[in-house]
N, C-alpha and C positions, 0 to 999 in steps of 0.2 A: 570477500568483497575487497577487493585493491581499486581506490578510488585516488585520481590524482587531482583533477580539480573540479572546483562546484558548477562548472557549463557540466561535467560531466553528469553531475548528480541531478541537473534541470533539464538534461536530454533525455537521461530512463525516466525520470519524474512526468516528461510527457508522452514517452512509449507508454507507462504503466495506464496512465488517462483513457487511452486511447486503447491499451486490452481491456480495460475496466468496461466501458463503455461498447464494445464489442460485445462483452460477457452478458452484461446488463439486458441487452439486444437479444439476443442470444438465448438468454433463459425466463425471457418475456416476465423480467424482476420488474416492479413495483416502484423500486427503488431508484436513486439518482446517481452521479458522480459526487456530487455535492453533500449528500447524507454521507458517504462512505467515509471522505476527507473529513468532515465535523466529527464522527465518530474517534478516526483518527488521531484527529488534534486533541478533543477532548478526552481521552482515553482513561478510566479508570479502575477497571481490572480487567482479567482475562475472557470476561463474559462480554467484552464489548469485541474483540476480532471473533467470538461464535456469531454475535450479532451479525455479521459481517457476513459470514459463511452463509448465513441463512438467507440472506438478502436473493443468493444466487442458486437454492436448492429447489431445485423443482420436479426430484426425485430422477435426474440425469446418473447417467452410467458412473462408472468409475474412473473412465478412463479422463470424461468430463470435469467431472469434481477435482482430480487432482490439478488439471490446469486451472482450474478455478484458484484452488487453493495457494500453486504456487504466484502467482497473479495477486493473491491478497498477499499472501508473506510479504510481495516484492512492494508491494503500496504500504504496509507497514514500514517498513524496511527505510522507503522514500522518501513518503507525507511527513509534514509537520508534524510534531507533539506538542500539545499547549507546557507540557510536564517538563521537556527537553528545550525550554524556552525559545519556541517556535520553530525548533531548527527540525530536522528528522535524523535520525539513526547515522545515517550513509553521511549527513554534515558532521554529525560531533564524531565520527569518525575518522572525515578529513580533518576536523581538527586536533584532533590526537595525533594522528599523521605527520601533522606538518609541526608540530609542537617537539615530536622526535627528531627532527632533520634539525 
């Protein structure tokens, strides 16, 4: 992930929205965009991105699930973390970045 500034990291952050919400459609989930971000932000072990997974199973092929899956990585990856003092992943990464230069 080579990120140079944060429009960039707020332009995949609303591609991700918008597969999310494709998927959501999609696999006639229950669930919201808004559940998925809360989870996100509130994150407190690794049972909460399965929580995530399951939001979107509804016993779809493999070839399905993997796009699913890589769709949530990338909303991990994106979304805020309450734990990461609101920032997501892909920021404190630009900030490591720009902290080296």
């Amino acid at each position: 992930m080579d990120i140079e500034n944060l429009e960039q990291i707020l332009m995949r952050r609303r591609e991700i929205e918008r597969e999310l919400l494709k998927l959501l459609k999609k696999t006639a989930s229950g669930s919201s965009l808004t559940e998925i971000k809360e989870i996100i932000y509130n994150e407190e072990d690794q049972d909460d991105l399965t929580n995530i997974v399951m939001m979107f199973d509804n016993g779809q092929g493999a070839g399905d699930m993997s796009t699913i899956l890589e769709t949530i990585n990338d909303a991990w990856n994106y979304f805020p973390h309450k734990i990461l003092g609101g920032l997501s992943p892909a920021e404190k990464l630009l900030e490591y970045q720009q902290k080296q230069k």
